[in-house]
MOPAC internal coordinates of N, CA, C and O (Angstrom, degrees):
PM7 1SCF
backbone

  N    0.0000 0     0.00 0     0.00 0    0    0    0
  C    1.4453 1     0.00 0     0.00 0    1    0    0
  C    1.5304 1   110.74 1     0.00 0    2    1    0
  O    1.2310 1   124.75 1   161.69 1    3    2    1
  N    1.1432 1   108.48 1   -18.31 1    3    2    1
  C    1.9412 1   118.00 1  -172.21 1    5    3    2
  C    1.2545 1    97.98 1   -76.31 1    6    5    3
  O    1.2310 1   122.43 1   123.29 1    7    6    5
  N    1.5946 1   112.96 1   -56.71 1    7    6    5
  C    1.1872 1   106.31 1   174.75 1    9    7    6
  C    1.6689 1   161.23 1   -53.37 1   10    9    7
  O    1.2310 1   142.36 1   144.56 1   11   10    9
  N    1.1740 1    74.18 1   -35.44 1   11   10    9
  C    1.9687 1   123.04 1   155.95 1   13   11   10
  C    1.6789 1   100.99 1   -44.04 1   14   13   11
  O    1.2310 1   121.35 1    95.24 1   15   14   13
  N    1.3120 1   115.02 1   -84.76 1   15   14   13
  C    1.3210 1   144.79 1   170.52 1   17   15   14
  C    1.2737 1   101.89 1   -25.93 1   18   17   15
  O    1.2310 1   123.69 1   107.27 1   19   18   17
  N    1.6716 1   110.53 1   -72.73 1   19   18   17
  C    1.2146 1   103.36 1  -173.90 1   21   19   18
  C    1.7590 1   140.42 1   -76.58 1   22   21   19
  O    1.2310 1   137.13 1   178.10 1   23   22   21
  N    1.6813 1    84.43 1    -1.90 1   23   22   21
  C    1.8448 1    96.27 1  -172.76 1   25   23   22
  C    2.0470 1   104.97 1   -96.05 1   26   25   23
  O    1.2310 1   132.23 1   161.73 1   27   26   25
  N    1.5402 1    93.98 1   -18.27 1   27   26   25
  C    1.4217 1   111.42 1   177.17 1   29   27   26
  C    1.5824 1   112.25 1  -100.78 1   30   29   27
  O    1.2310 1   110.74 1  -125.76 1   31   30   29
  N    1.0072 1   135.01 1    54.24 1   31   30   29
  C    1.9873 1   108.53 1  -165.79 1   33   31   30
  C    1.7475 1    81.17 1  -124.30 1   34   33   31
  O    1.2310 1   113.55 1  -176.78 1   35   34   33
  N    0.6468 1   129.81 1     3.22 1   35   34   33
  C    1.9402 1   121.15 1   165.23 1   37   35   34
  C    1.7123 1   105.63 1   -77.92 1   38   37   35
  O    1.2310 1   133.30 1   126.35 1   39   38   37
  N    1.4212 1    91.90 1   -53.65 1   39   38   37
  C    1.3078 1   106.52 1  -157.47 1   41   39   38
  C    1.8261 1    97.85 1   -62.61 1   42   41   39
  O    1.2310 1   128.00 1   132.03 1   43   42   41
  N    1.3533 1   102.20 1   -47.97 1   43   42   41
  C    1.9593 1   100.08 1   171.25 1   45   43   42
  C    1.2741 1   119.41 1   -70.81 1   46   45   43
  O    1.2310 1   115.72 1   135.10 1   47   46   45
  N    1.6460 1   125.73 1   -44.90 1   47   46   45
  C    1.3504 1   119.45 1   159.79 1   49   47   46
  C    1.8400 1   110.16 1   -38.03 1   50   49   47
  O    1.2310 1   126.06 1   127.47 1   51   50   49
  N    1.2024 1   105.95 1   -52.53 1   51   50   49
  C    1.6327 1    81.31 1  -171.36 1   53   51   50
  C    1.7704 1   120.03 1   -96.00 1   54   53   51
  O    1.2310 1   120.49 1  -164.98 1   55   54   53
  N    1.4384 1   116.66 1    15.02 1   55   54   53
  C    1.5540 1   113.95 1   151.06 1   57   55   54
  C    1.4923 1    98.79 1   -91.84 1   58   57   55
  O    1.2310 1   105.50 1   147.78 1   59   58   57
  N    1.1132 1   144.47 1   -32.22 1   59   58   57
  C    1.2454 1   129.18 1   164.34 1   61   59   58
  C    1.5770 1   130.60 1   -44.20 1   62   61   59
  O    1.2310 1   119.39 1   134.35 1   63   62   61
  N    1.4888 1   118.77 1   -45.65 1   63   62   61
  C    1.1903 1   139.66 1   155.09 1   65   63   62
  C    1.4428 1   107.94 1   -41.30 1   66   65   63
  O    1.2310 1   123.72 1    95.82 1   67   66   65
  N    1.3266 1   110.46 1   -84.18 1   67   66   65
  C    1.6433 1   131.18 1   179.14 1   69   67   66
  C    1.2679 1    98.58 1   -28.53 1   70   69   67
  O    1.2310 1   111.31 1   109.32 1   71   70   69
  N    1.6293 1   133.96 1   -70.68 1   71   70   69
  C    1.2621 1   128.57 1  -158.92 1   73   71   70
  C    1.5832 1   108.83 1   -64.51 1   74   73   71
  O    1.2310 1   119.02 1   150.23 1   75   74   73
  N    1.8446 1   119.48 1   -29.77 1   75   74   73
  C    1.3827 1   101.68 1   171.55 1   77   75   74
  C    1.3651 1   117.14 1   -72.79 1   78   77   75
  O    1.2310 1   126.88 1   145.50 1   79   78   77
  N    1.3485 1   104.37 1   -34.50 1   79   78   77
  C    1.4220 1   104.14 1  -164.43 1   81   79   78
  C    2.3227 1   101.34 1   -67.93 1   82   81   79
  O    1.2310 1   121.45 1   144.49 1   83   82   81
  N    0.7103 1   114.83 1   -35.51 1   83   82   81
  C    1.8181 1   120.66 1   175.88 1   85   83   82
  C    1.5400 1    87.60 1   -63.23 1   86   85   83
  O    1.2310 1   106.56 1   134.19 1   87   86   85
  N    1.5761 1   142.59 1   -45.81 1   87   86   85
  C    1.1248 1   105.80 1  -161.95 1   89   87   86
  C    1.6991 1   118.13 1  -106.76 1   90   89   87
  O    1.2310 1   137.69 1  -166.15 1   91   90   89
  N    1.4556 1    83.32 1    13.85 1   91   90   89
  C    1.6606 1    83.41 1   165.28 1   93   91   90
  C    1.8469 1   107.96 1  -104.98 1   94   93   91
  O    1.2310 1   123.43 1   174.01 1   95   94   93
  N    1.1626 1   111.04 1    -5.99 1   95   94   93
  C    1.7559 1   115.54 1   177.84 1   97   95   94
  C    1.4345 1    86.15 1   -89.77 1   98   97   95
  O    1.2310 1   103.79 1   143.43 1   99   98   97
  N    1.4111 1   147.46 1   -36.57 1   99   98   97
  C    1.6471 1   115.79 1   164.53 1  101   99   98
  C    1.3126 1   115.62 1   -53.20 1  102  101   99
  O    1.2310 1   125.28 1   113.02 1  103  102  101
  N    1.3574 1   107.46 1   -66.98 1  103  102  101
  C    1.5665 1   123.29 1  -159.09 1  105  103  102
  C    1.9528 1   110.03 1   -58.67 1  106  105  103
  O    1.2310 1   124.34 1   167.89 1  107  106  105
  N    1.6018 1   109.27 1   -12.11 1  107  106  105
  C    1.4908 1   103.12 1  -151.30 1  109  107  106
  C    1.7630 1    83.78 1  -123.72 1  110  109  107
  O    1.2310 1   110.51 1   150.92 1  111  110  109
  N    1.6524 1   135.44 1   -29.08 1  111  110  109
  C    1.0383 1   147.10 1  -153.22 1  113  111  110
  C    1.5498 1   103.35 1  -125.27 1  114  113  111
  O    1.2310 1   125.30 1    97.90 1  115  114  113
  N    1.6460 1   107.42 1   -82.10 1  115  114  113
  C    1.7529 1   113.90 1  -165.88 1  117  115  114
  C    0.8136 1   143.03 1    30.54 1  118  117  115
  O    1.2310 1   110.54 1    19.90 1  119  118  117
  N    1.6015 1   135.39 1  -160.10 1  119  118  117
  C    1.4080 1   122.49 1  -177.49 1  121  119  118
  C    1.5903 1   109.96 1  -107.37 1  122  121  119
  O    1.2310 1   114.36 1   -35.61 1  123  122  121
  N    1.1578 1   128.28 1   144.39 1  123  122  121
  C    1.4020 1   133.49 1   175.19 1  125  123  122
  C    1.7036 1    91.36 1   -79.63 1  126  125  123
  O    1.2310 1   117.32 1    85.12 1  127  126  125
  N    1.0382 1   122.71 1   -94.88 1  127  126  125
  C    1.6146 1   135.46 1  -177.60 1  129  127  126
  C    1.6230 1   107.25 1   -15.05 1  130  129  127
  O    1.2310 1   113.47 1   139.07 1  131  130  129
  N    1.1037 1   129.96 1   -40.93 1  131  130  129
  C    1.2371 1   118.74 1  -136.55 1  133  131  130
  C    1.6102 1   159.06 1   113.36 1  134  133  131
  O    1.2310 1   143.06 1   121.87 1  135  134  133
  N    2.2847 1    72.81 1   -58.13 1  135  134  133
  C    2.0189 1    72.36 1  -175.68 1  137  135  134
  C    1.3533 1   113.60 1  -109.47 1  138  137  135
  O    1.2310 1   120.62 1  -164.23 1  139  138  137
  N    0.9599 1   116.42 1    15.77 1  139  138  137
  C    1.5996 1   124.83 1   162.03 1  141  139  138
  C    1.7853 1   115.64 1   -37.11 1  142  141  139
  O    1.2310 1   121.35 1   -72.72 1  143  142  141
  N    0.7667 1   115.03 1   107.28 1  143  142  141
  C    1.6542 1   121.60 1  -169.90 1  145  143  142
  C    1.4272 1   103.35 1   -58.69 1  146  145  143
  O    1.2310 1   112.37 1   133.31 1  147  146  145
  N    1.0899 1   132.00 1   -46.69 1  147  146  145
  C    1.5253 1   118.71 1  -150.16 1  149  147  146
  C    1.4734 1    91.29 1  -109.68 1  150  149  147
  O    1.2310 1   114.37 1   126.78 1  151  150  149
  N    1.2220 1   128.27 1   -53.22 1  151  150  149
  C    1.6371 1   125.43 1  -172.88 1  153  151  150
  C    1.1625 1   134.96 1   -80.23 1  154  153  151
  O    1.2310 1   123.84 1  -178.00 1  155  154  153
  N    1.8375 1   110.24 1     2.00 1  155  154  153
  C    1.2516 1   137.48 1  -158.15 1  157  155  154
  C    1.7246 1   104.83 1   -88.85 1  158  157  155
  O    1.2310 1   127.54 1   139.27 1  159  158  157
  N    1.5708 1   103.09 1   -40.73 1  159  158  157
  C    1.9072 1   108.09 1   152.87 1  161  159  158
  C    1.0265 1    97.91 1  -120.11 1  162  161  159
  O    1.2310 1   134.64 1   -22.88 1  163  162  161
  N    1.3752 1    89.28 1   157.12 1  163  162  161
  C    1.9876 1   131.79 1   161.64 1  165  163  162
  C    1.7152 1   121.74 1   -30.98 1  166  165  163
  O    1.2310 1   139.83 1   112.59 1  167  166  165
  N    1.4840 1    79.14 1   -67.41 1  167  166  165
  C    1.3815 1    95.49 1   168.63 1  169  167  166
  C    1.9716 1   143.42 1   -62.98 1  170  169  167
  O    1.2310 1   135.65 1   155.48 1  171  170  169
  N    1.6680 1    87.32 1   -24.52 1  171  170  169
  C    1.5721 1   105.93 1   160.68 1  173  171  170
  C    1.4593 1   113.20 1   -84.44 1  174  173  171
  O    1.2310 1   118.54 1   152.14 1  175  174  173
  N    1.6816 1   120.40 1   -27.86 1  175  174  173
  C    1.3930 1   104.67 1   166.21 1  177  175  174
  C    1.6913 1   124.02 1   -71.91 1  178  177  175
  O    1.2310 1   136.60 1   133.32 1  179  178  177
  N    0.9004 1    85.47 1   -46.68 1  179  178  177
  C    1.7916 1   108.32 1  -171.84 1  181  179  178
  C    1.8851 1    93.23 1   -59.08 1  182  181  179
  O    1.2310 1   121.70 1   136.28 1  183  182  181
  N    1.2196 1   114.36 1   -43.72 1  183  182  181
  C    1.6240 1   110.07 1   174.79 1  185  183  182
  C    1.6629 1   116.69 1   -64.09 1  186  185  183
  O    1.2310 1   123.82 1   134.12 1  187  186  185
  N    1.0581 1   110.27 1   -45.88 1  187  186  185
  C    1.2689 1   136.51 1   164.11 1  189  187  186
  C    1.7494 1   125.55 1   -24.45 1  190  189  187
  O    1.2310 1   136.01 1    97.39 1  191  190  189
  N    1.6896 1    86.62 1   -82.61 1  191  190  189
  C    1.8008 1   127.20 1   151.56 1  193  191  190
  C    1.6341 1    97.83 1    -5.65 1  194  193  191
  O    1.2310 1   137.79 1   102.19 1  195  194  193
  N    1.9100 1    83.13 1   -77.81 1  195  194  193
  C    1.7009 1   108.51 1  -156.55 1  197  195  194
  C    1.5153 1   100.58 1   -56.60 1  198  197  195
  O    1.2310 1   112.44 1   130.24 1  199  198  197
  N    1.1065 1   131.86 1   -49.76 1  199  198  197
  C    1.7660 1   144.28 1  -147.86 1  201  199  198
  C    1.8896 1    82.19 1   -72.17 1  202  201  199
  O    1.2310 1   118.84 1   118.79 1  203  202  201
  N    1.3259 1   119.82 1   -61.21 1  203  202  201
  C    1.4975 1   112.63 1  -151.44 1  205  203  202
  C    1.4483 1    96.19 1   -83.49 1  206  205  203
  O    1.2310 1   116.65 1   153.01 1  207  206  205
  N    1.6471 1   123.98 1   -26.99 1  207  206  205
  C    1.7984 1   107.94 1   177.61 1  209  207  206
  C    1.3879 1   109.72 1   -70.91 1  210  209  207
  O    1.2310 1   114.50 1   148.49 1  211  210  209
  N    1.4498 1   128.02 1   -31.51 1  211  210  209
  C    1.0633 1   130.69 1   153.94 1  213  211  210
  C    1.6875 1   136.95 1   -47.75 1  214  213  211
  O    1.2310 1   131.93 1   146.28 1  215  214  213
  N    1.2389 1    94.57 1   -33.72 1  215  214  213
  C    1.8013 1    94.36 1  -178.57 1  217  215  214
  C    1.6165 1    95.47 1   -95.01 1  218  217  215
  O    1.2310 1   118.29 1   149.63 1  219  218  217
  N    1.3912 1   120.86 1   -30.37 1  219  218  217
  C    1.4904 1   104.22 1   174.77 1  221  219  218
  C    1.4533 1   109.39 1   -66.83 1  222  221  219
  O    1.2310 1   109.91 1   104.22 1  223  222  221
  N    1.2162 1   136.54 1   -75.78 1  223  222  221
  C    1.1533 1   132.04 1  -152.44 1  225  223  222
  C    1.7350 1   112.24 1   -67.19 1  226  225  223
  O    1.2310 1   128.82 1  -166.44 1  227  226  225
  N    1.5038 1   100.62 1    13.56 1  227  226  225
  C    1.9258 1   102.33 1   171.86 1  229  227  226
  C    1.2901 1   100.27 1   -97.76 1  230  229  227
  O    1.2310 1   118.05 1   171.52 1  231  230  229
  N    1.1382 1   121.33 1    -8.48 1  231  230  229
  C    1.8115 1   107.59 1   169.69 1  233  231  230
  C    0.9189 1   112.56 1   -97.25 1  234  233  231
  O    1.2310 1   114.04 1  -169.24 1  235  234  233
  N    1.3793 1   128.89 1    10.76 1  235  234  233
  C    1.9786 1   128.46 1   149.77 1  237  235  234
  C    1.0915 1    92.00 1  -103.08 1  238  237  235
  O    1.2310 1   104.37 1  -118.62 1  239  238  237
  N    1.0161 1   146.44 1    61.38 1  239  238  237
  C    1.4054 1   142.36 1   139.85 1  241  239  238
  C    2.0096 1   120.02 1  -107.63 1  242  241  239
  O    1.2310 1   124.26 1   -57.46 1  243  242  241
  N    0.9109 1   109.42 1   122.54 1  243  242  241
  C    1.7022 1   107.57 1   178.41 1  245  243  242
  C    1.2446 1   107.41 1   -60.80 1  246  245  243
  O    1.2310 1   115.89 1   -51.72 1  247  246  245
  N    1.1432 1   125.40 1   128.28 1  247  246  245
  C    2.0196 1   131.27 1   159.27 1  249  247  246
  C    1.4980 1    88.24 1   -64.02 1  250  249  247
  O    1.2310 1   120.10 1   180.00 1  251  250  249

């Protein structure tokens, strides 16, 4: 599990990031209307957040 941790910690630092940062762009931004797909719940931002802080910060990662 250390290892895990330690060969991955970009890749969780930045869905960790991502998921705050998506759930403060609902809570601080969101949708007025409604039907906005992604910002319209919490949970689609904050999922969201996590998926793109995560896929960015894996391409600073060394193979």
């Amino acid at each position: 599990m250390k290892e895990f941790l330690r060969a991955n910690w970009l890749i969780i630092a930045g869905t960790l990031a991502g998921a705050v940062g998506g759930y403060l762009y609902w809570k601080l931004v969101g949708c007025s209307s409604g039907t906005c797909a992604i910002t319209s719940n919490p949970l689609n931002s904050t999922f969201y957040g996590a998926l793109m802080g995560g896929l960015f910060l894996s391409l600073f990662q060394k193979s």
